[in-house]
C-alpha positions as semicolon CSV with decimal commas, in nm:
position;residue;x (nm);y (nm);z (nm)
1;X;-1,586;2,735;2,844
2;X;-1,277;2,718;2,611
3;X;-1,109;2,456;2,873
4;X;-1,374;2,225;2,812
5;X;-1,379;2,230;2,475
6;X;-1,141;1,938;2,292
7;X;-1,006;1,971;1,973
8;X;-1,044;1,677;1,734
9;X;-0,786;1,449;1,640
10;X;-0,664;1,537;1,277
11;X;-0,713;1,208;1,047
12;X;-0,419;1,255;0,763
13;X;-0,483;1,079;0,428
14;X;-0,344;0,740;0,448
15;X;-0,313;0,744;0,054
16;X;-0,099;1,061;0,038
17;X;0,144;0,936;0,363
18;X;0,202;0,642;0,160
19;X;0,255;0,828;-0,148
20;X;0,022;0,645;-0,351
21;X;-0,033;0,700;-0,724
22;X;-0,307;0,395;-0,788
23;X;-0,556;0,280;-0,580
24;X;-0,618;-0,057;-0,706
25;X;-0,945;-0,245;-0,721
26;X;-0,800;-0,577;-0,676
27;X;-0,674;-0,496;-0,374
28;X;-0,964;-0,606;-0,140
29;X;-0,835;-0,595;0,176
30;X;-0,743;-0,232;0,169
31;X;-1,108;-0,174;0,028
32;X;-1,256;-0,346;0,329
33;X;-1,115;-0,136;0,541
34;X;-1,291;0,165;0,385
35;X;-1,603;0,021;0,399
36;X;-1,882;-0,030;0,653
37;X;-1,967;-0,394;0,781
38;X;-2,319;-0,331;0,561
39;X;-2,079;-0,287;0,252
40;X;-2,119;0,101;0,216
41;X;-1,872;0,340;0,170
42;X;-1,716;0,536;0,436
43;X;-1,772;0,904;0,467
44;X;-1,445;1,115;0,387
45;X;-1,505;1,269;0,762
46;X;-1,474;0,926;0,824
47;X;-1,232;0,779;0,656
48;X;-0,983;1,095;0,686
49;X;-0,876;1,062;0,309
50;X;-0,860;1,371;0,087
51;X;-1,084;1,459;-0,175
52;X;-0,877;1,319;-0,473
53;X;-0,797;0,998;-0,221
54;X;-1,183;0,934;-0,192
55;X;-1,316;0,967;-0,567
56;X;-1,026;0,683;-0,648
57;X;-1,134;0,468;-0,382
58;X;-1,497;0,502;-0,428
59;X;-1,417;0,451;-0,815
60;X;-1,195;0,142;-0,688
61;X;-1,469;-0,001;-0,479
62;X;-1,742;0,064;-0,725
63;X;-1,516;-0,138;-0,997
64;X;-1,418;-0,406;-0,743
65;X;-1,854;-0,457;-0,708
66;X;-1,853;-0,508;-1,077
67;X;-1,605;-0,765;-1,079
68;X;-1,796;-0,895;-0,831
69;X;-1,482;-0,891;-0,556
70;X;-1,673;-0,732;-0,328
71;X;-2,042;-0,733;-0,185
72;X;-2,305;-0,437;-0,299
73;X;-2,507;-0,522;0,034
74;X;-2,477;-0,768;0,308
75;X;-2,769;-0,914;0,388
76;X;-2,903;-0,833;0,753
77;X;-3,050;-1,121;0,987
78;X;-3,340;-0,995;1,173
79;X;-3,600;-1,068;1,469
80;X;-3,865;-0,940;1,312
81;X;-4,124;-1,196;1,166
82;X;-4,399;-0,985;0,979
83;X;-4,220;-0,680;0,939
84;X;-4,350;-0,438;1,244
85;X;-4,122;-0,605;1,523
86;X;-4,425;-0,896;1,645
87;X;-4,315;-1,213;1,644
């Protein structure tokens, strides 16, 4: 059973390879990529940052919202007419 089973590709903090001391709110590009296409924030499992990585970014991203550089939500188009999937 052991030859079946697949180890999982280990994500490495892209913040600490980089050597970064400031994640920067500004920067919304980077942000983007660390957020979903509905404007939430990606899981650290996810994402692959490290602990002190993530609270900056989600600190970055939830600054960048204020300053209104980013979405808080996208809104999603939909089939649905009354609400239950009828048309």
């Amino acid at each position: 059973m052991s030859d079946y089973s697949r180890k999982p590709k280990r994500r490495y903090c892209a913040f600490c390879k980089d050597k970064t001391e400031y994640i920067d709110y500004k920067d919304v590009n980077m942000l983007r990529k660390y957020m979903t296409d509905r404007g939430k924030i990606k899981p650290r499992r996810v994402s692959g940052n490290c602990a002190q990585h993530q609270h900056q970014l989600s600190t970055a991203v939830k600054r960048a919202r204020e300053m209104a550089l980013v979405p808080y939500t996208v809104p999603v188009v939909s089939n649905k007419v009354d609400g239950k999937g009828r048309r």
